[in-house]
PDB file of N, CA, C and O in Angstrom:
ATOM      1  N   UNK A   1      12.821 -20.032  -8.898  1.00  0.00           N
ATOM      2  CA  UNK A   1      13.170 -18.639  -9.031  1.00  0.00           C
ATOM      3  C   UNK A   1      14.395 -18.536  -9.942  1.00  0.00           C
ATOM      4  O   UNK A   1      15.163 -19.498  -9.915  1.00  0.00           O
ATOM      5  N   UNK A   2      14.728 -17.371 -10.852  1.00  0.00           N
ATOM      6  CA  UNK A   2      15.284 -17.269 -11.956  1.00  0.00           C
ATOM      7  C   UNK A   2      16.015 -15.940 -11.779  1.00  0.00           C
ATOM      8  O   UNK A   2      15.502 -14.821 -11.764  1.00  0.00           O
ATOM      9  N   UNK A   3      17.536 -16.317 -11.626  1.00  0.00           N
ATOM     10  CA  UNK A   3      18.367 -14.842 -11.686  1.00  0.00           C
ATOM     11  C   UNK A   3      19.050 -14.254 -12.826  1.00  0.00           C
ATOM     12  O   UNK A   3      19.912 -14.780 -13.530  1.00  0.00           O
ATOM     13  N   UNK A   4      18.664 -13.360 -12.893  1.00  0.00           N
ATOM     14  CA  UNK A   4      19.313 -12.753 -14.405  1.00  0.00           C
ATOM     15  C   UNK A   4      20.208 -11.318 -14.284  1.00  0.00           C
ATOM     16  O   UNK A   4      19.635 -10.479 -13.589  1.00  0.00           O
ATOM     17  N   UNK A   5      21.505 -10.892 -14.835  1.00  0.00           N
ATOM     18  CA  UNK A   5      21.536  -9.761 -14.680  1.00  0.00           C
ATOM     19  C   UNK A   5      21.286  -8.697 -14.765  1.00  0.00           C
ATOM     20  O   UNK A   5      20.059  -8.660 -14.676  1.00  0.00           O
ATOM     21  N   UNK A   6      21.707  -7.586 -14.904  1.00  0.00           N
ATOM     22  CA  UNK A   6      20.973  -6.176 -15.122  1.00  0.00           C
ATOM     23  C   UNK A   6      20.535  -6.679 -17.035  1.00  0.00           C
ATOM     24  O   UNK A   6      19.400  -6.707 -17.513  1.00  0.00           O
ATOM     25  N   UNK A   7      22.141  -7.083 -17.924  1.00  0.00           N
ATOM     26  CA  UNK A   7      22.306  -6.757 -19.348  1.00  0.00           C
ATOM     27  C   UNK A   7      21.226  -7.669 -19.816  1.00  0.00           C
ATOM     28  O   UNK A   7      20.335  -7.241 -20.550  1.00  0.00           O
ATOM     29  N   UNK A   8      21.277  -9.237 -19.317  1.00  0.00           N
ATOM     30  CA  UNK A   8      20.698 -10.009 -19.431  1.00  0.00           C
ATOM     31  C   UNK A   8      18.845  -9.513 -19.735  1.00  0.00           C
ATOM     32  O   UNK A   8      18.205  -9.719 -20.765  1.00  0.00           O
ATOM     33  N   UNK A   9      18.301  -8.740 -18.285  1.00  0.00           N
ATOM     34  CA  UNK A   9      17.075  -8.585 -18.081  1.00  0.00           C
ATOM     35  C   UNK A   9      16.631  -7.008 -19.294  1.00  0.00           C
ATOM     36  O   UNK A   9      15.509  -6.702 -19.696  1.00  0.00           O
ATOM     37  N   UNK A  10      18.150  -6.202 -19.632  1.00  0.00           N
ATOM     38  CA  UNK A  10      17.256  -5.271 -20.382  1.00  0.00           C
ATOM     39  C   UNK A  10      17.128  -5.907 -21.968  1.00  0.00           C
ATOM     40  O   UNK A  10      16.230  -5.487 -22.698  1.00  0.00           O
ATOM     41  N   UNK A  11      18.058  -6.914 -22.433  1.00  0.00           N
ATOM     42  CA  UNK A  11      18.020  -7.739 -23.839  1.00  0.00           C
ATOM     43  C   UNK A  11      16.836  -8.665 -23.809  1.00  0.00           C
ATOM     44  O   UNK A  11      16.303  -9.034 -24.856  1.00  0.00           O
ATOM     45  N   UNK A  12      16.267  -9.183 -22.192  1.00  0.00           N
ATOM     46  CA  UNK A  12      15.328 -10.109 -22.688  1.00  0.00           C
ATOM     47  C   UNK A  12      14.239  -9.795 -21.912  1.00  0.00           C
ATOM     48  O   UNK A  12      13.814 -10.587 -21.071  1.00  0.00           O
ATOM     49  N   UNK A  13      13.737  -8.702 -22.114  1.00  0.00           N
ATOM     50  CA  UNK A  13      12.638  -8.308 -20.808  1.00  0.00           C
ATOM     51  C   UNK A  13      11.372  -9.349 -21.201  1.00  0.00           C
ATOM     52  O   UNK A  13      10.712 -10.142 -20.531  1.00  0.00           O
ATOM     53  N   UNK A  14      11.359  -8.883 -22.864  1.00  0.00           N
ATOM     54  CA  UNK A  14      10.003  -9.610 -22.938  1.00  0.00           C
ATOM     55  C   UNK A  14       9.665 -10.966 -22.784  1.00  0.00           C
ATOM     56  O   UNK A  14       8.524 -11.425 -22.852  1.00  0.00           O
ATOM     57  N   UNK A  15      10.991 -11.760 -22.516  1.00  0.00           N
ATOM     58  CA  UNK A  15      11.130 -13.049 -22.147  1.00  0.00           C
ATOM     59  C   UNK A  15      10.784 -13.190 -20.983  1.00  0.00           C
ATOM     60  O   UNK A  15       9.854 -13.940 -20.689  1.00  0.00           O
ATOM     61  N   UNK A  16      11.640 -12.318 -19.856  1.00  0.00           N
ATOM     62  CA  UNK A  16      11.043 -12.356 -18.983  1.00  0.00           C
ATOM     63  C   UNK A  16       9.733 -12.421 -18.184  1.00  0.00           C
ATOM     64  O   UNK A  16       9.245 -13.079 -17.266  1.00  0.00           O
ATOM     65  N   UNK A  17       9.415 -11.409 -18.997  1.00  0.00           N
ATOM     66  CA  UNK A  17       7.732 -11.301 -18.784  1.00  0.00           C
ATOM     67  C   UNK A  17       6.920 -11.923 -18.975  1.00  0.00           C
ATOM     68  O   UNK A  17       5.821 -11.837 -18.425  1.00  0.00           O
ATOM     69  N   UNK A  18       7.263 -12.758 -19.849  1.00  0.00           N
ATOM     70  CA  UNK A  18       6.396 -13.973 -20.025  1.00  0.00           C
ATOM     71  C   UNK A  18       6.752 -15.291 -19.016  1.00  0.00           C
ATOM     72  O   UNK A  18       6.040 -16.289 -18.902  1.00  0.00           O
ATOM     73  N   UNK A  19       7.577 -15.130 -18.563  1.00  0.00           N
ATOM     74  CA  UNK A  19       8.016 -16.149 -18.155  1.00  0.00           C
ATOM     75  C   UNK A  19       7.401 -15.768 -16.474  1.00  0.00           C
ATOM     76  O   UNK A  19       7.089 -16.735 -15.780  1.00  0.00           O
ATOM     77  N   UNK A  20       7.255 -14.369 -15.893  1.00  0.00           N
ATOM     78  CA  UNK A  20       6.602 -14.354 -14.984  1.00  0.00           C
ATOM     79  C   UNK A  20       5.292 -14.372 -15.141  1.00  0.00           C
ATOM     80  O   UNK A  20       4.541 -14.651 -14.207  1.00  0.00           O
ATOM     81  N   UNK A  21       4.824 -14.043 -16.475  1.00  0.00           N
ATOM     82  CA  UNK A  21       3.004 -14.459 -16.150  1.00  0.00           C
ATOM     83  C   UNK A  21       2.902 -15.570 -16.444  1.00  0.00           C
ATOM     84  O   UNK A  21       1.745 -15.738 -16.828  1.00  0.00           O
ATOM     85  N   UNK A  22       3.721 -16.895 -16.516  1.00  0.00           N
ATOM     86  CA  UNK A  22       3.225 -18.091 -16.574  1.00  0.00           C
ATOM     87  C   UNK A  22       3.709 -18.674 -15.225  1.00  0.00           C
ATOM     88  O   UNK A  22       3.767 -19.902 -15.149  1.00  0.00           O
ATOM     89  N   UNK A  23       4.122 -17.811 -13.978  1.00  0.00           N
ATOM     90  CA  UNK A  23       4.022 -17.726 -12.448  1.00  0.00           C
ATOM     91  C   UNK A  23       5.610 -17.804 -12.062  1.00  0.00           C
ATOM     92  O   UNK A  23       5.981 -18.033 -10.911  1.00  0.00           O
ATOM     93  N   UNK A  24       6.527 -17.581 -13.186  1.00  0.00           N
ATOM     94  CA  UNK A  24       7.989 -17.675 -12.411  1.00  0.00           C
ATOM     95  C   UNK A  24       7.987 -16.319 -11.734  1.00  0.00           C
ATOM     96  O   UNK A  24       7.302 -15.307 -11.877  1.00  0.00           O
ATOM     97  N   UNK A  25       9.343 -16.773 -10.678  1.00  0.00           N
ATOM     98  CA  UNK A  25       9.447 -15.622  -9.976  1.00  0.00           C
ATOM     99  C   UNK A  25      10.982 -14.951 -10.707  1.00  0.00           C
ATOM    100  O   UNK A  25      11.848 -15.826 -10.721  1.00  0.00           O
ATOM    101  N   UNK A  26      11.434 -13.692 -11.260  1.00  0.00           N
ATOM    102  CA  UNK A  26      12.916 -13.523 -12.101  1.00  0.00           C
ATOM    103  C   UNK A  26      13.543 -12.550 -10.771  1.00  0.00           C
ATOM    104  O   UNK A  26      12.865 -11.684 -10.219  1.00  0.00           O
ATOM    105  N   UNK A  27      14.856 -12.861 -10.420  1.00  0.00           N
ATOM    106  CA  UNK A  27      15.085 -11.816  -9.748  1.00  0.00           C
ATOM    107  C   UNK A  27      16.453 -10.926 -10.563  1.00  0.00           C
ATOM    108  O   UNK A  27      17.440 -11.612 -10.832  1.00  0.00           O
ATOM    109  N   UNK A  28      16.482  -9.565 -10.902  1.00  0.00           N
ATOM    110  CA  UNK A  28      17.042  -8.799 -11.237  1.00  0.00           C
ATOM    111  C   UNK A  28      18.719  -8.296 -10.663  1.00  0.00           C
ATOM    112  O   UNK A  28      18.863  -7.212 -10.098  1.00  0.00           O
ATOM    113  N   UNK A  29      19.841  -9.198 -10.892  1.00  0.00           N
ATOM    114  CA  UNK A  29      20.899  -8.569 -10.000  1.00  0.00           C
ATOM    115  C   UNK A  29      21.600  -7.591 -11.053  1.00  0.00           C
ATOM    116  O   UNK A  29      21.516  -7.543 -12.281  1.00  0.00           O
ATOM    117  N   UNK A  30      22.490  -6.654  -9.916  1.00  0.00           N
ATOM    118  CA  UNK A  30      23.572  -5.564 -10.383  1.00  0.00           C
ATOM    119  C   UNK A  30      24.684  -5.763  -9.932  1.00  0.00           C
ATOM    120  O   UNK A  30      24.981  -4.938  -9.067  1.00  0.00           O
ATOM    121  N   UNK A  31      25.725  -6.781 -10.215  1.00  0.00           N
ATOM    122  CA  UNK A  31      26.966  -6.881  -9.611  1.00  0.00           C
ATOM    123  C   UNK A  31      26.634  -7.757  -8.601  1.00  0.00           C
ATOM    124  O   UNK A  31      26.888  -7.569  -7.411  1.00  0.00           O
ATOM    125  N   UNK A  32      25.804  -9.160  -9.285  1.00  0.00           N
ATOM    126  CA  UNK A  32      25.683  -9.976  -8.549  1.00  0.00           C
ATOM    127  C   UNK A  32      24.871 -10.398  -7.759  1.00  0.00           C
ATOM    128  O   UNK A  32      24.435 -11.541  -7.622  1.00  0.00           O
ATOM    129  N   UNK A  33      24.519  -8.936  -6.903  1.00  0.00           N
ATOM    130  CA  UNK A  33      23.824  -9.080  -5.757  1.00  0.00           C
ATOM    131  C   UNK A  33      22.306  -8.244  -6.557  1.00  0.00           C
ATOM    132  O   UNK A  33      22.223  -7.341  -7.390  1.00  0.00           O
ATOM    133  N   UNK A  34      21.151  -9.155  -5.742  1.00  0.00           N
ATOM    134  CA  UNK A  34      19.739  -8.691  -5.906  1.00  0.00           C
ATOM    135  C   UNK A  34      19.365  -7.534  -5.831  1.00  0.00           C
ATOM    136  O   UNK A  34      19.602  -6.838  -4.843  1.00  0.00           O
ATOM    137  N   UNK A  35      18.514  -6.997  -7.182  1.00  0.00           N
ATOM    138  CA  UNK A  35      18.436  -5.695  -6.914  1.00  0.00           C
ATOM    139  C   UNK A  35      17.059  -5.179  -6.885  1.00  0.00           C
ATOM    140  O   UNK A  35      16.713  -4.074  -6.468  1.00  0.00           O
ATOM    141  N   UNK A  36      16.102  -6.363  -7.513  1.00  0.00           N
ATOM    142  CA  UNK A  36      14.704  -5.961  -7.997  1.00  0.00           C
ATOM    143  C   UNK A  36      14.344  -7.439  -8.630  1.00  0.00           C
ATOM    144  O   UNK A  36      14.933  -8.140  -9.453  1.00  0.00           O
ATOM    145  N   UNK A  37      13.184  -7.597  -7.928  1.00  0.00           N
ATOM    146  CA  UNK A  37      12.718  -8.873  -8.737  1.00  0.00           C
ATOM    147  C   UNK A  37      11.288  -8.532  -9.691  1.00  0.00           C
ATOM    148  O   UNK A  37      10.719  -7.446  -9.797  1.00  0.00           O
ATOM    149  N   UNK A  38      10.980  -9.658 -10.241  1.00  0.00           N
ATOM    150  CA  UNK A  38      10.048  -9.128 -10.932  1.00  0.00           C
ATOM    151  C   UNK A  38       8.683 -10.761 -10.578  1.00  0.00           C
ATOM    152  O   UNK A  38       8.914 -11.963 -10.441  1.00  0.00           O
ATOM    153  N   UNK A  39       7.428 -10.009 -10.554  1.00  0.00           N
ATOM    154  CA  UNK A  39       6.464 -10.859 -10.104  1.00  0.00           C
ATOM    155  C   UNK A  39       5.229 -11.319 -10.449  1.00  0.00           C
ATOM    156  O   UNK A  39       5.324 -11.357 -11.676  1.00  0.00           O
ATOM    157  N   UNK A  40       4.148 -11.688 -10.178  1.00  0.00           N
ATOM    158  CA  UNK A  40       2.819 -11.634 -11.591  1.00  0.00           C
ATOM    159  C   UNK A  40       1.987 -10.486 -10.785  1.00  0.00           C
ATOM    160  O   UNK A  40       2.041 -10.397  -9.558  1.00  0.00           O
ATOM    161  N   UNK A  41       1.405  -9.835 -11.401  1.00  0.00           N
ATOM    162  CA  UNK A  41       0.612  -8.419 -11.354  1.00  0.00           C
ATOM    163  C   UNK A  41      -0.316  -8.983 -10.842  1.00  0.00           C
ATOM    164  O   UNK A  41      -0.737  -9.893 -11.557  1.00  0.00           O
ATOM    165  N   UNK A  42      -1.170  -8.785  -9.332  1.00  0.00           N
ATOM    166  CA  UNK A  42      -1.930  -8.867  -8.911  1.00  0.00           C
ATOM    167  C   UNK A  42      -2.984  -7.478  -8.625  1.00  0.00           C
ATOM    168  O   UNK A  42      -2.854  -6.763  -7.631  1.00  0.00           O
ATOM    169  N   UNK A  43      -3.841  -7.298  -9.495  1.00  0.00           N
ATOM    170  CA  UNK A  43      -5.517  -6.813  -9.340  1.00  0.00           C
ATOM    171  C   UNK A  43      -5.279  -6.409  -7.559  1.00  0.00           C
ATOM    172  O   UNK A  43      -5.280  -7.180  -6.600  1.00  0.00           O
ATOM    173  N   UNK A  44      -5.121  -5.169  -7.588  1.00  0.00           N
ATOM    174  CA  UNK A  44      -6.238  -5.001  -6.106  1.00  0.00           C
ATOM    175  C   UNK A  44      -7.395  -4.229  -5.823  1.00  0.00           C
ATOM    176  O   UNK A  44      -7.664  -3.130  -6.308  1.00  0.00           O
ATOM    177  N   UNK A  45      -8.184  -5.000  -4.852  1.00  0.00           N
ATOM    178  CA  UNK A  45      -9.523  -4.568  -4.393  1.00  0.00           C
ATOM    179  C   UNK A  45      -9.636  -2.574  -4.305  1.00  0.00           C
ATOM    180  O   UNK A  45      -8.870  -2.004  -3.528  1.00  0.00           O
ATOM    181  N   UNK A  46     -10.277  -2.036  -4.858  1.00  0.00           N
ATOM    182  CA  UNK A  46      -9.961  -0.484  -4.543  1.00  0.00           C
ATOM    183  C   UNK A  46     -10.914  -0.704  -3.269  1.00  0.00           C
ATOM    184  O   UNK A  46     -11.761  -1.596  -3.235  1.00  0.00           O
ATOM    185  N   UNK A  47     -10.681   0.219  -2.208  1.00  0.00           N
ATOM    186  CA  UNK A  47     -11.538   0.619  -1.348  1.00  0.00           C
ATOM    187  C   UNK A  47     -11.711   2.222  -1.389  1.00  0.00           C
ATOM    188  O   UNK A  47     -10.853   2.828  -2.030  1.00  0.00           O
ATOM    189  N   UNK A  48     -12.701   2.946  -0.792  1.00  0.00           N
ATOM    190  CA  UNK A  48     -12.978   3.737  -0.675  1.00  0.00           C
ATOM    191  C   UNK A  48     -12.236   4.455   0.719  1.00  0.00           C
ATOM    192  O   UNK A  48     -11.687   3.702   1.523  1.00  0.00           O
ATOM    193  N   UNK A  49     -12.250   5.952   0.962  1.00  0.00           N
ATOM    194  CA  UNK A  49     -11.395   6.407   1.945  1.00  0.00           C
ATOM    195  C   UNK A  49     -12.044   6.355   3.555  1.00  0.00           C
ATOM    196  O   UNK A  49     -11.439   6.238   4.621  1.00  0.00           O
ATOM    197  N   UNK A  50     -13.645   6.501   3.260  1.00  0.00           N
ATOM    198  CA  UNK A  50     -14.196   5.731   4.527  1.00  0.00           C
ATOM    199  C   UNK A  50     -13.805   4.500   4.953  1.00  0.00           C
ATOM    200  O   UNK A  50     -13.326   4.274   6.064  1.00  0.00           O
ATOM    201  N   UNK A  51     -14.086   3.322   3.695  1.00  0.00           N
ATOM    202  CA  UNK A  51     -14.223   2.366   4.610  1.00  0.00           C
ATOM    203  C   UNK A  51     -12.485   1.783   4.938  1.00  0.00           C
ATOM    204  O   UNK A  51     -12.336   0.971   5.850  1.00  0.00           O
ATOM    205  N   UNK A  52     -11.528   2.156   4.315  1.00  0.00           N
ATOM    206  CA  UNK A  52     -10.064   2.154   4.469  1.00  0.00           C
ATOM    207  C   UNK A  52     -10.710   2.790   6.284  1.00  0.00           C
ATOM    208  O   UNK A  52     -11.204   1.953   7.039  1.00  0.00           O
ATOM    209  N   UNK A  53     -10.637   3.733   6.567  1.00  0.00           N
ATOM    210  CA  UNK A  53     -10.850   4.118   7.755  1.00  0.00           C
ATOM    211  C   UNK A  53     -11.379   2.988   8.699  1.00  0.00           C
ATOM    212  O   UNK A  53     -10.678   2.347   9.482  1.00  0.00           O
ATOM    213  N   UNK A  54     -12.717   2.845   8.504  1.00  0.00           N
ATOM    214  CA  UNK A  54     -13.458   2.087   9.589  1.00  0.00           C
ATOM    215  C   UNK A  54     -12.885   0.978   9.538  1.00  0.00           C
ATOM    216  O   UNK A  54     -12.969   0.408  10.625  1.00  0.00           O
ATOM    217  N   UNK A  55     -12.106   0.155   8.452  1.00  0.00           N
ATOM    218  CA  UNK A  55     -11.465  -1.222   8.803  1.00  0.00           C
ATOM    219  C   UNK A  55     -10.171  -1.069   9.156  1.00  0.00           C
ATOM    220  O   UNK A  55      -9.578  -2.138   9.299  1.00  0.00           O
ATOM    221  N   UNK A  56      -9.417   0.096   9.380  1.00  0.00           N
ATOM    222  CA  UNK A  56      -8.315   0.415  10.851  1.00  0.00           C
ATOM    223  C   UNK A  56      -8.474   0.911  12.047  1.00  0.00           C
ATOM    224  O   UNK A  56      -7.628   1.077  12.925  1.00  0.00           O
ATOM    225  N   UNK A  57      -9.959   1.217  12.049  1.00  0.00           N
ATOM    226  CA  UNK A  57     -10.812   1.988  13.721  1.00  0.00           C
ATOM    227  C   UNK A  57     -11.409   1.013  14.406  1.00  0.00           C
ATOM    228  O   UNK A  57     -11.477   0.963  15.634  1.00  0.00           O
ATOM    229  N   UNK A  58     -12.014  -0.068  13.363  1.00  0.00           N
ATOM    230  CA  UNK A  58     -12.356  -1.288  14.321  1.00  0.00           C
ATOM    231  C   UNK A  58     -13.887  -0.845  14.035  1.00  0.00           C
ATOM    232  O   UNK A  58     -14.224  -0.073  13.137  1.00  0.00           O
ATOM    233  N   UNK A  59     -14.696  -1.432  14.900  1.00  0.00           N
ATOM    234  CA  UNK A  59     -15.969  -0.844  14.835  1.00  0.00           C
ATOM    235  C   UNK A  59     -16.739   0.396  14.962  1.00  0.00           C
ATOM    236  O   UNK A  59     -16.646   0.801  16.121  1.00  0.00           O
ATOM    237  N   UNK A  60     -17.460   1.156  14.235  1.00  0.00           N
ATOM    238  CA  UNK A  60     -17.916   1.814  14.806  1.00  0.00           C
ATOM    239  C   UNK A  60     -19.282   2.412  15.339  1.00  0.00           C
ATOM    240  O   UNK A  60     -20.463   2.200  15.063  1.00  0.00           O
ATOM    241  N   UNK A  61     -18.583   3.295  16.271  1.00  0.00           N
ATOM    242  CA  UNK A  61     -19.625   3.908  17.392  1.00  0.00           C
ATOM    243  C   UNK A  61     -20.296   5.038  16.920  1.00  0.00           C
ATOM    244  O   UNK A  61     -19.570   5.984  17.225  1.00  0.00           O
ATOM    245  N   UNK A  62     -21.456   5.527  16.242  1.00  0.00           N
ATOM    246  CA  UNK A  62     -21.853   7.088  16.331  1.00  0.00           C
ATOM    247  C   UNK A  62     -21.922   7.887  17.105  1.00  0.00           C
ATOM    248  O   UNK A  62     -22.019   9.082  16.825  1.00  0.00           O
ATOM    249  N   UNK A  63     -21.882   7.333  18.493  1.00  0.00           N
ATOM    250  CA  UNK A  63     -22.396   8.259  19.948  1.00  0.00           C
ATOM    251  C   UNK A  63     -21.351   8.722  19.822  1.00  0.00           C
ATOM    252  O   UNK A  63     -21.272   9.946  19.713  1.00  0.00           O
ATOM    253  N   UNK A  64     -19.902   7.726  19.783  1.00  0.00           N
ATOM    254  CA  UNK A  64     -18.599   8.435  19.953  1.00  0.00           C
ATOM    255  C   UNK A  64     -18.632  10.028  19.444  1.00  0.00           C
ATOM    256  O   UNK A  64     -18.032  10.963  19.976  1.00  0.00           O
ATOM    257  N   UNK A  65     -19.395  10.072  18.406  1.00  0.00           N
ATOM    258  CA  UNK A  65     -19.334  11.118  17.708  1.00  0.00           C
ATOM    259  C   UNK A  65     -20.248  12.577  18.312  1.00  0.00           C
ATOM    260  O   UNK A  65     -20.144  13.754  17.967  1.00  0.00           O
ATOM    261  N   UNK A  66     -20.923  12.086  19.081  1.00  0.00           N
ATOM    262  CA  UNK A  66     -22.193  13.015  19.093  1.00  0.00           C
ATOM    263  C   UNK A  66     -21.562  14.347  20.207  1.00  0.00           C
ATOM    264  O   UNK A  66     -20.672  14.175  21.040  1.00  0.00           O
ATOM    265  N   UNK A  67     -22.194  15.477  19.979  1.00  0.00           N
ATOM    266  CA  UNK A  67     -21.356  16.407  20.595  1.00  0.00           C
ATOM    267  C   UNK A  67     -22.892  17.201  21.269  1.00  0.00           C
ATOM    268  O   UNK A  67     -23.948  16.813  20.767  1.00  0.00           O
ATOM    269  N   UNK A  68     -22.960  18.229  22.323  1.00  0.00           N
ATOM    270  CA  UNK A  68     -23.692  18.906  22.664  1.00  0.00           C
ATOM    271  C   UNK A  68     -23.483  20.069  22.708  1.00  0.00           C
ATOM    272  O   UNK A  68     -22.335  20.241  23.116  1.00  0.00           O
ATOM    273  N   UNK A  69     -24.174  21.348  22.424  1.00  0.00           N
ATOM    274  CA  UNK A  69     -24.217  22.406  22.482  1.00  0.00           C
ATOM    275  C   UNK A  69     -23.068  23.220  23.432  1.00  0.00           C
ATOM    276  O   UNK A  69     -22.286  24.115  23.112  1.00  0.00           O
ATOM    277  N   UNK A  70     -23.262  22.623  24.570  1.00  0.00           N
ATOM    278  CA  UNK A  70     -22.377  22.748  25.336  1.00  0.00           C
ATOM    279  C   UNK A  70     -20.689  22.664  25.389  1.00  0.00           C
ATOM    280  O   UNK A  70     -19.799  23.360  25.879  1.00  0.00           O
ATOM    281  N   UNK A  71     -20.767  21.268  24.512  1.00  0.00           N
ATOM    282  CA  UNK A  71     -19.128  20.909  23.898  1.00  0.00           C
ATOM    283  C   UNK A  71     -18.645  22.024  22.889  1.00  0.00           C
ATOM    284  O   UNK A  71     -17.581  22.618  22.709  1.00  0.00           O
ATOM    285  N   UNK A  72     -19.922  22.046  22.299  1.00  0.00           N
ATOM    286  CA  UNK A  72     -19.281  23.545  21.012  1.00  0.00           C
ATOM    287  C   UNK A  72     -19.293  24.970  22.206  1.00  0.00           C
ATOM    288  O   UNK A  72     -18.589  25.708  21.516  1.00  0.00           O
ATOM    289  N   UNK A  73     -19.449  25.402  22.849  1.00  0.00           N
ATOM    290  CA  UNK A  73     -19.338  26.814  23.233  1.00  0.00           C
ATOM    291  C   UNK A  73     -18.170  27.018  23.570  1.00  0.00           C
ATOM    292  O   UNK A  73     -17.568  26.320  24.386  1.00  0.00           O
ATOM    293  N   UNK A  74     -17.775  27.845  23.075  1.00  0.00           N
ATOM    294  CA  UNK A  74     -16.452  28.825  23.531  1.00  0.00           C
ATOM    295  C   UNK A  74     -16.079  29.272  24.582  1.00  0.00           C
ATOM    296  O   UNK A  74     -16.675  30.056  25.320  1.00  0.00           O
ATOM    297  N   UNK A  75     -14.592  28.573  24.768  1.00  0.00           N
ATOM    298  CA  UNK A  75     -14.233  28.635  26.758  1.00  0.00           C
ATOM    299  C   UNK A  75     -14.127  30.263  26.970  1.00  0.00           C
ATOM    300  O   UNK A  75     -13.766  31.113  26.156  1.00  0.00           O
ATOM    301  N   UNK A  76     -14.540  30.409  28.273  1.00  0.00           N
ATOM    302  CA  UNK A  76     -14.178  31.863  28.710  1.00  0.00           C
ATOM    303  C   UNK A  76     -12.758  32.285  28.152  1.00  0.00           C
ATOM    304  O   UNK A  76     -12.047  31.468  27.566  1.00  0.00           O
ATOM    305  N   UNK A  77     -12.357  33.671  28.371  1.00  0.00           N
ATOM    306  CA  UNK A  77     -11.266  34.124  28.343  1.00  0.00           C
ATOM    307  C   UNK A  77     -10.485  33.661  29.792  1.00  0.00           C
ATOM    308  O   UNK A  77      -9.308  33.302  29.783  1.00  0.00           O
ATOM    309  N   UNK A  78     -11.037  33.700  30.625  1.00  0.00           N
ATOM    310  CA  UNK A  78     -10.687  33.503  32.116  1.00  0.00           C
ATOM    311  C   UNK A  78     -10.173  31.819  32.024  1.00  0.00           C
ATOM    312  O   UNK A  78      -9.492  31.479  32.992  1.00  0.00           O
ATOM    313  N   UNK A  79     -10.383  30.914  31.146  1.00  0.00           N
ATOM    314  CA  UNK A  79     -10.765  29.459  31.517  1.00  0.00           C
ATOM    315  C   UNK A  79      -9.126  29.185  30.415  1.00  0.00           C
ATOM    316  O   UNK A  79      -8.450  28.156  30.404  1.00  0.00           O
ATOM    317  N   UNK A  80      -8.877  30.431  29.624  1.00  0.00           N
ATOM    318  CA  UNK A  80      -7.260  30.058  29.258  1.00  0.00           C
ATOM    319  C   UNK A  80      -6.225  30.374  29.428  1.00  0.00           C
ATOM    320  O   UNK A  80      -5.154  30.052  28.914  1.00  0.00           O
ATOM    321  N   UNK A  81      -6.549  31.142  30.298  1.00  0.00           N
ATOM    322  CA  UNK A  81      -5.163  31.674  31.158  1.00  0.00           C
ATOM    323  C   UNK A  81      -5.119  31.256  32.320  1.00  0.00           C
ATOM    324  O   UNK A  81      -4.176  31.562  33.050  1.00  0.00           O
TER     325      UNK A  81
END
């Protein structure tokens, strides 16, 4: 791993950059201390907004889903007060 400063990293970015896509890791300080590193660009998988869903719900159930006529009717007036 490779520390460079702020002046350092804006005079030699493109050095840098090369130097992380051939797998270094650069880390970016401001007064020393770490401020931002820089890393190799990893590709990610897109998923869709269903299945993002079903692979944080776990498996799923359709029944869970199923509703009856009954579930849809509208409670009395009497049944909310």
């Amino acid at each position: 791993m490779r520390t460079v400063n702020m002046h350092e990293a804006k005079t030699q970015l493109s050095r840098l950059v090369e130097a992380v896509e051939r797998g270094e890791t650069v880390v970016i300080a401001r007064k020393g201390k770490p401020a931002a590193q820089l890393v190799p660009y990893e590709e990610r998988r897109r998923r869709s907004w269903p299945q993002v869903i079903i692979e944080l719900s776990g498996p799923y159930d359709p029944e869970a889903f199923e509703l009856s006529r009954a579930d849809l009717k509208a409670p009395e007036a009497q049944e909310l007060f």
